[in-house]
NUVEXTI-506547 format. One record per residue (C-alpha): residue number from 1; residue in three letters; x, y, z. Coordinates in nm, 3 decimals, padded with zeros to 5 digits. Layout:
<sites>
<site><num>NUM</num><residuo>ala</residuo><X>X</X><Y>Y</Y><Z>Z</Z></site>
...
</sites>
This chain:
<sites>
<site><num>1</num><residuo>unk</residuo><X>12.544</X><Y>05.870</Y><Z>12.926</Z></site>
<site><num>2</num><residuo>unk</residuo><X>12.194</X><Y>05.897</Y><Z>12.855</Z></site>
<site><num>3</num><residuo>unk</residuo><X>12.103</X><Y>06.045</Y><Z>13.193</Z></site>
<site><num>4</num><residuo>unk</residuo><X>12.363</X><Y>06.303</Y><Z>13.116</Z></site>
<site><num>5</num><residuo>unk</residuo><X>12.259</X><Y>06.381</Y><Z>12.750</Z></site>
<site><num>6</num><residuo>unk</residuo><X>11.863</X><Y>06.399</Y><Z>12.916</Z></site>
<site><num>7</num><residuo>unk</residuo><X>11.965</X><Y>06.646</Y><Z>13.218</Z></site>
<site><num>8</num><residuo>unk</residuo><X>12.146</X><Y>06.855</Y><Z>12.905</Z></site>
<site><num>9</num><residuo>unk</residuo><X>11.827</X><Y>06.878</Y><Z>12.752</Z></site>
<site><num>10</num><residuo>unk</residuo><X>11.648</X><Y>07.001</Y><Z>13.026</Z></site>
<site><num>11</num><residuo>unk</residuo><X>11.876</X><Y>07.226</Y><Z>13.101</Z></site>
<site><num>12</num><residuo>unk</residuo><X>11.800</X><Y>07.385</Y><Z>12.725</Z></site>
<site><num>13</num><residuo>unk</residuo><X>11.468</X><Y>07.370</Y><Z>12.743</Z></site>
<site><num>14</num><residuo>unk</residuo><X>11.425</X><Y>07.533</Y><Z>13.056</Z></site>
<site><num>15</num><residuo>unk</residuo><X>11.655</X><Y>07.818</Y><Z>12.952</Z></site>
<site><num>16</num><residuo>unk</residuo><X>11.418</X><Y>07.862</Y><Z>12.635</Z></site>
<site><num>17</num><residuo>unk</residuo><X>11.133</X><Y>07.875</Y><Z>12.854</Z></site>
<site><num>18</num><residuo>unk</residuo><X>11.272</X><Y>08.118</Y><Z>13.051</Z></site>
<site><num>19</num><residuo>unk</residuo><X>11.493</X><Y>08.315</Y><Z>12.824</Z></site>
<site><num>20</num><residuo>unk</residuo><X>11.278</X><Y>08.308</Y><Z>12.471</Z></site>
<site><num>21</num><residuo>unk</residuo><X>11.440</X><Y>08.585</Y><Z>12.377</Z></site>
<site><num>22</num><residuo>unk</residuo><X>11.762</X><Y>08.462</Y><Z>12.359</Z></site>
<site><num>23</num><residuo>unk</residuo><X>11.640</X><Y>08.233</Y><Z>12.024</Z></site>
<site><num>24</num><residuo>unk</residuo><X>11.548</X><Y>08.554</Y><Z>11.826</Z></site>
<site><num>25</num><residuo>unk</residuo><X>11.745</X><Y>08.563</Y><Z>11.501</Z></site>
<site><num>26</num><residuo>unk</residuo><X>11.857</X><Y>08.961</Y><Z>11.520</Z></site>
<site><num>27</num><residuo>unk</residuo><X>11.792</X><Y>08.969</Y><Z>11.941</Z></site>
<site><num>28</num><residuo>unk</residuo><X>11.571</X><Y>09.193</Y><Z>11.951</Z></site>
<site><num>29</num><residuo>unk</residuo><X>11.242</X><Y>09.090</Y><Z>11.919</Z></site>
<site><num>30</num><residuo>unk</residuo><X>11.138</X><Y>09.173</Y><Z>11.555</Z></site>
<site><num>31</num><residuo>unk</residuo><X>11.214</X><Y>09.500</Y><Z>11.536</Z></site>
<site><num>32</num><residuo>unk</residuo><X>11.502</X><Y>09.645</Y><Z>11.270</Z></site>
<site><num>33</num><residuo>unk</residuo><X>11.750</X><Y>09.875</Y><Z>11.161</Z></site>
<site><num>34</num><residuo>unk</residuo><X>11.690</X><Y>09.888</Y><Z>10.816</Z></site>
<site><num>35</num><residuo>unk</residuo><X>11.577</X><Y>09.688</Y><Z>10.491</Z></site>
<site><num>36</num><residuo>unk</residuo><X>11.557</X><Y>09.631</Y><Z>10.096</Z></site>
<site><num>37</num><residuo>unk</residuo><X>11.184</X><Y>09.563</Y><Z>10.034</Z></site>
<site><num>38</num><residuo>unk</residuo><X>11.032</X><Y>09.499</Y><Z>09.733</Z></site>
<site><num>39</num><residuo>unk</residuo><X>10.719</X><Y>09.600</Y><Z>09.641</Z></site>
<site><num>40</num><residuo>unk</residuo><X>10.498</X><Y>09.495</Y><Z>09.365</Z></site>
<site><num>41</num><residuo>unk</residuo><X>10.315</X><Y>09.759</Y><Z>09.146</Z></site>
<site><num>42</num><residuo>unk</residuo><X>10.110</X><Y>09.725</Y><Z>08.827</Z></site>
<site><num>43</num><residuo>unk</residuo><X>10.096</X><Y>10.014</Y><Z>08.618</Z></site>
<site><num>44</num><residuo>unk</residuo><X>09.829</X><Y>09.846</Y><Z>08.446</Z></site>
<site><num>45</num><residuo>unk</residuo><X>09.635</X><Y>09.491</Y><Z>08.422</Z></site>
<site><num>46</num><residuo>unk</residuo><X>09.480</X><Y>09.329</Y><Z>08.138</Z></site>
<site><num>47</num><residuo>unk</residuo><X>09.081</X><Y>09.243</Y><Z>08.112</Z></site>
<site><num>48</num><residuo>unk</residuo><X>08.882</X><Y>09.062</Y><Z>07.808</Z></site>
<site><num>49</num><residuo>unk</residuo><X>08.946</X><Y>08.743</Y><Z>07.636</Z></site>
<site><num>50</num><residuo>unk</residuo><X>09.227</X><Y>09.009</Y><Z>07.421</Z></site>
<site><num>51</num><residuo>unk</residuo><X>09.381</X><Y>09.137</Y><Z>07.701</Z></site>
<site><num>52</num><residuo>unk</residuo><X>09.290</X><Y>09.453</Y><Z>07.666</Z></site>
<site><num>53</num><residuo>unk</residuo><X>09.515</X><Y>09.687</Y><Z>07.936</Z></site>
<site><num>54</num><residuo>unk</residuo><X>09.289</X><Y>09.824</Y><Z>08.207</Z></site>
<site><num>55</num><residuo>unk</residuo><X>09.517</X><Y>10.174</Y><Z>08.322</Z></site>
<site><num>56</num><residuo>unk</residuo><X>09.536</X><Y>10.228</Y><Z>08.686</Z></site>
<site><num>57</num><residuo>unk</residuo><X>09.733</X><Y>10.507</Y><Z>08.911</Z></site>
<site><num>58</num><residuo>unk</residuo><X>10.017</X><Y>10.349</Y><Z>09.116</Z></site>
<site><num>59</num><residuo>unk</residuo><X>10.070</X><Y>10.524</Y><Z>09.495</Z></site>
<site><num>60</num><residuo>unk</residuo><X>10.377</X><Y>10.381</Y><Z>09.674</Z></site>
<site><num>61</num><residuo>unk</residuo><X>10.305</X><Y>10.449</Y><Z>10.031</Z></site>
<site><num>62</num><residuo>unk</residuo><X>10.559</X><Y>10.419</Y><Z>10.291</Z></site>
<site><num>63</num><residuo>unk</residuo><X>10.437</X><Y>10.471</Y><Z>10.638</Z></site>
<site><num>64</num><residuo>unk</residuo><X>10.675</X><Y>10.438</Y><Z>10.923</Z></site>
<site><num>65</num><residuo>unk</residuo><X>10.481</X><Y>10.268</Y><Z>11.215</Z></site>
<site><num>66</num><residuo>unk</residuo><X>10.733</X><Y>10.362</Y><Z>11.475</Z></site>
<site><num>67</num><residuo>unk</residuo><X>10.581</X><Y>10.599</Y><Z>11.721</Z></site>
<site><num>68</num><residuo>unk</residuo><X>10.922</X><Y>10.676</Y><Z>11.894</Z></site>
<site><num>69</num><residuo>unk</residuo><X>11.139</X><Y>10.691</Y><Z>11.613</Z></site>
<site><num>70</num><residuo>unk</residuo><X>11.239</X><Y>10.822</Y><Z>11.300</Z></site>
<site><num>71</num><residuo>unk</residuo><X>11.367</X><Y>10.629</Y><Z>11.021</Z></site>
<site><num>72</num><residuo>unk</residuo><X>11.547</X><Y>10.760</Y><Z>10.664</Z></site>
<site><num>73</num><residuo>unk</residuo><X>11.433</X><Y>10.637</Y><Z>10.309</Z></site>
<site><num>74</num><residuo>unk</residuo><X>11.755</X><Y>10.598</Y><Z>10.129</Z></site>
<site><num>75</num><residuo>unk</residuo><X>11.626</X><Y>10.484</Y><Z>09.813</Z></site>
<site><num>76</num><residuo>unk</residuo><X>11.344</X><Y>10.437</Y><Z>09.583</Z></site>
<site><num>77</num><residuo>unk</residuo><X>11.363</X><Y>10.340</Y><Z>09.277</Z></site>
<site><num>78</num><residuo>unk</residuo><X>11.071</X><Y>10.216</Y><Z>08.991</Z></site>
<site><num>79</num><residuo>unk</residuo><X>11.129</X><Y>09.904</Y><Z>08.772</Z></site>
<site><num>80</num><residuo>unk</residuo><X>10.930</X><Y>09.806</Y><Z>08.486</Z></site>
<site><num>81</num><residuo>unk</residuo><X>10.822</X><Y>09.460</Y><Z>08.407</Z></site>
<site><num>82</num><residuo>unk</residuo><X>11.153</X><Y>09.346</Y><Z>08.217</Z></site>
<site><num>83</num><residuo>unk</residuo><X>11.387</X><Y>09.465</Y><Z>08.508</Z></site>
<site><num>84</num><residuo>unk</residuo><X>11.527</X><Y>09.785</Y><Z>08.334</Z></site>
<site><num>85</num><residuo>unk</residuo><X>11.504</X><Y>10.087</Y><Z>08.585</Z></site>
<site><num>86</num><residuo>unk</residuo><X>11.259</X><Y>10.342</Y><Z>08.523</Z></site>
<site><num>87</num><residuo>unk</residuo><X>11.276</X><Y>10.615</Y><Z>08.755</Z></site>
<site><num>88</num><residuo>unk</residuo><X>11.500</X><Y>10.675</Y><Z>09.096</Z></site>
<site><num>89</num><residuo>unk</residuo><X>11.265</X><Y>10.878</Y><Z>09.289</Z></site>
<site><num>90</num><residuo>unk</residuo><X>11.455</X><Y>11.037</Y><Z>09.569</Z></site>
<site><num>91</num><residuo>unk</residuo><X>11.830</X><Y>11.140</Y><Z>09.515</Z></site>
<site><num>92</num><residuo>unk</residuo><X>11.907</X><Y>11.223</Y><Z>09.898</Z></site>
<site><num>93</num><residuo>unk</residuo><X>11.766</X><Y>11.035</Y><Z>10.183</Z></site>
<site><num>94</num><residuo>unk</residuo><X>11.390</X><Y>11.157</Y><Z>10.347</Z></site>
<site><num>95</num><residuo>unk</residuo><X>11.377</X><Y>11.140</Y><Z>10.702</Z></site>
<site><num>96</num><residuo>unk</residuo><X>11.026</X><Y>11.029</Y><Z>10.783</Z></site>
<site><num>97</num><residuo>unk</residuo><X>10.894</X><Y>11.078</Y><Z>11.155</Z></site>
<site><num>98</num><residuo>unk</residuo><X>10.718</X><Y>10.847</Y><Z>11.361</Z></site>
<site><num>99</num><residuo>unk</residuo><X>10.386</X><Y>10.790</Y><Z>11.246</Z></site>
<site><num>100</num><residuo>unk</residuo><X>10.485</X><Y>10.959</Y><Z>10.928</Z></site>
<site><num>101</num><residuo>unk</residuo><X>10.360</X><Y>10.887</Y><Z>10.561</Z></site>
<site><num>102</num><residuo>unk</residuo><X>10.571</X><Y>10.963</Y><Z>10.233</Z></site>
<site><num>103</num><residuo>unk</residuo><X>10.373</X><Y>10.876</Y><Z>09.878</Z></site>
<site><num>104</num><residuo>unk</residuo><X>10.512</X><Y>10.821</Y><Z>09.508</Z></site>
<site><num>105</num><residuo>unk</residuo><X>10.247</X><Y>10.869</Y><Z>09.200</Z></site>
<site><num>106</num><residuo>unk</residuo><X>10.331</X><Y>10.700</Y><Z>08.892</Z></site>
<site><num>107</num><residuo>unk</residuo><X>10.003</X><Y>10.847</Y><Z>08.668</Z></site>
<site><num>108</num><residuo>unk</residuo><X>09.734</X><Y>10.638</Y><Z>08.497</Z></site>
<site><num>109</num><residuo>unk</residuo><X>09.848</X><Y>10.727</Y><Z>08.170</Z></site>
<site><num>110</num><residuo>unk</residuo><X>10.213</X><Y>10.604</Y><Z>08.205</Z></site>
<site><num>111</num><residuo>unk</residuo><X>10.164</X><Y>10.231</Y><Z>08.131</Z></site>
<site><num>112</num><residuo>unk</residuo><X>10.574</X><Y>10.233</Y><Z>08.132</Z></site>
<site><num>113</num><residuo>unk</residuo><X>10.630</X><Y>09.944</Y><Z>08.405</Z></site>
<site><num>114</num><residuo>unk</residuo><X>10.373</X><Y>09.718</Y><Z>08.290</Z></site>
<site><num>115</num><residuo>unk</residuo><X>10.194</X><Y>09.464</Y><Z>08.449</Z></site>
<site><num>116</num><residuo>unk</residuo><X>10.498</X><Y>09.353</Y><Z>08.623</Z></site>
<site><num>117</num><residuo>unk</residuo><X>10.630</X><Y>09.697</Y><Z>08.748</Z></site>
<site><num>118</num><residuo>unk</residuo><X>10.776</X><Y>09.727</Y><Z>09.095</Z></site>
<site><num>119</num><residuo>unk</residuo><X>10.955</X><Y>09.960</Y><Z>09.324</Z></site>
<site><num>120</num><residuo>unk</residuo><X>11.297</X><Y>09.828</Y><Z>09.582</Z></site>
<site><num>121</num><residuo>unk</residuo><X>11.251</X><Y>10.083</Y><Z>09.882</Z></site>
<site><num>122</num><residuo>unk</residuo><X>11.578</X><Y>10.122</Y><Z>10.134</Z></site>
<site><num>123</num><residuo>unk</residuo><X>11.540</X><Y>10.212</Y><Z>10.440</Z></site>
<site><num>124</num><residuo>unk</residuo><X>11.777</X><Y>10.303</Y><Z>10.770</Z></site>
<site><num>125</num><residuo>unk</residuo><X>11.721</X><Y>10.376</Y><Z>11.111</Z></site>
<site><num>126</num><residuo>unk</residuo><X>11.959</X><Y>10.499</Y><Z>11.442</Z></site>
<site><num>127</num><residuo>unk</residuo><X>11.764</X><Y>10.262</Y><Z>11.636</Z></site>
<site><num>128</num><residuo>unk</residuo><X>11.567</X><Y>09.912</Y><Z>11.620</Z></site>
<site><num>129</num><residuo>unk</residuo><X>11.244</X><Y>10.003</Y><Z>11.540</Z></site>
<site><num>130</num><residuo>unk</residuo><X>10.880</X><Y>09.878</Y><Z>11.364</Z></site>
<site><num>131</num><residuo>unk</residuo><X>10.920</X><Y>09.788</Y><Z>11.035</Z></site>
<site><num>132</num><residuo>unk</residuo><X>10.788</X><Y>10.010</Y><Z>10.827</Z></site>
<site><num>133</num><residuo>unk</residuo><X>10.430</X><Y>09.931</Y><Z>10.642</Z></site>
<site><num>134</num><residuo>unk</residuo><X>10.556</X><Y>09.988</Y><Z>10.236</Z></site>
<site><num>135</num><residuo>unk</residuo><X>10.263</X><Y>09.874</Y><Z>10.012</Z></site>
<site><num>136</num><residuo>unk</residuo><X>10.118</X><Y>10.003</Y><Z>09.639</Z></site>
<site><num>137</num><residuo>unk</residuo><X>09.755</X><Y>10.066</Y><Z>09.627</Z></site>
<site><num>138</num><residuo>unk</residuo><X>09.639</X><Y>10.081</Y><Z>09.239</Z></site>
<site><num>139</num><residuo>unk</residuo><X>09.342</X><Y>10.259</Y><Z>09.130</Z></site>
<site><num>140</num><residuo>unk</residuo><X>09.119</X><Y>10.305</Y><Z>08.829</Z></site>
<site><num>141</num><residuo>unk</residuo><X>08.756</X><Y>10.386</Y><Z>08.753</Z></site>
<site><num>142</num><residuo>unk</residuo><X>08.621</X><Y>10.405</Y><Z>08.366</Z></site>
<site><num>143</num><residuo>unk</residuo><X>08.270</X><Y>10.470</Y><Z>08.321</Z></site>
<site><num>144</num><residuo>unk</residuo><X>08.100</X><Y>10.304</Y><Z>08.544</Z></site>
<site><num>145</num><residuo>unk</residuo><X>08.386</X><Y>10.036</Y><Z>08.598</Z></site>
<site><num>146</num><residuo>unk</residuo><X>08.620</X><Y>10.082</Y><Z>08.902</Z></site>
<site><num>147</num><residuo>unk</residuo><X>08.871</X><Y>09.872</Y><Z>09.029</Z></site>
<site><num>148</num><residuo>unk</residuo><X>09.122</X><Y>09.925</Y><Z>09.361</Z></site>
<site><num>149</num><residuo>unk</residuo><X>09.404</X><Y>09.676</Y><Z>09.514</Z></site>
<site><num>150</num><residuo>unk</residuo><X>09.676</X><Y>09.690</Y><Z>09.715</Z></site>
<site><num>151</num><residuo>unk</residuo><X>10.041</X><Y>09.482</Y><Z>09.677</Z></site>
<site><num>152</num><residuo>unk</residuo><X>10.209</X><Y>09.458</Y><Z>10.039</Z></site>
<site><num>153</num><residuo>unk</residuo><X>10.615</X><Y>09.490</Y><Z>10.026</Z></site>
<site><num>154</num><residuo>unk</residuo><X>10.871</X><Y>09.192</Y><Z>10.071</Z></site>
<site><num>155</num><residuo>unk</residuo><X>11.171</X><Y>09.204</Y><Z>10.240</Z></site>
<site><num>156</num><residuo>unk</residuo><X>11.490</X><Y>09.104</Y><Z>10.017</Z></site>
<site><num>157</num><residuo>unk</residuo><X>11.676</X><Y>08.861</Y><Z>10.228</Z></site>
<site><num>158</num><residuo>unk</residuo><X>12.046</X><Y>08.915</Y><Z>10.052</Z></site>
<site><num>159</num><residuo>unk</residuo><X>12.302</X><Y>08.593</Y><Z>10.124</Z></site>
<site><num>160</num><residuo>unk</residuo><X>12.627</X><Y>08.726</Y><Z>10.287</Z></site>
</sites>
């Protein structure tokens, strides 16, 4: 029995050797069809033993990273800190080319999301493709003080 069990277990680990493929969770080697990604954003920060909010510009940049195909932004929507939805920025998807860039600007002076703002970004494609690269890059200079960071986007993993 154990000779049998150990030949079955050869058997398996040769086909992962030559077939690695096969263990890929969607098949297809990392690439998908479409996502929910959040995306942290900070509308502002605080500085100083008072916390003393430090403004900064928000830019939402989705760039699709695909250079073969297209994908469509079917929603993108701006939270503030609490959860309560601020803004739905697009009200009809945006088909974004390969290689192609869209950008959302929430202003300096709208502190409305908070330190804990963020954005859920949808997106669909036809095809398997790159995931796209969604990040926030936040930006503020006062005086002689400047400050820049980016937040890199999360994929929402939603039980079935």
């Amino acid at each position: 029995m154990k000779s049998l069990t150990f030949a079955y277990m050869n058997i398996i680990i040769a086909i992962c050797i030559i077939f690695p493929f096969v263990l890929h969770a969607d098949g297809d080697n990392g690439l998908s069809s479409g996502q929910s990604i959040y995306v942290p954003a900070y509308s502002h920060i605080y500085s100083g033993n008072k916390e003393k909010p430090f403004l900064l510009t928000v830019t939402l940049s989705i760039r699709n990273i695909d250079p073969k195909h297209r994908i469509r932004i079917t929603r993108v929507d701006y939270f503030a800190s609490q959860g309560r939805l601020l803004k739905k920025y697009i009200d009809k998807p945006i088909n974004l080319n390969p290689l192609g860039t869209v950008r959302f600007v929430i202003p300096e002076i709208d502190e409305s999301g908070g330190s804990g703002a963020n954005f859920i970004v949808d997106w669909k494609a036809d095809n398997f493709v790159n995931e796209p690269i969604v990040e926030s890059i936040m930006i503020s200079t006062r005086s002689s003080q400047g400050i820049s960071f980016t937040s890199r986007g999360q994929e929402i993993i939603t039980s079935k």
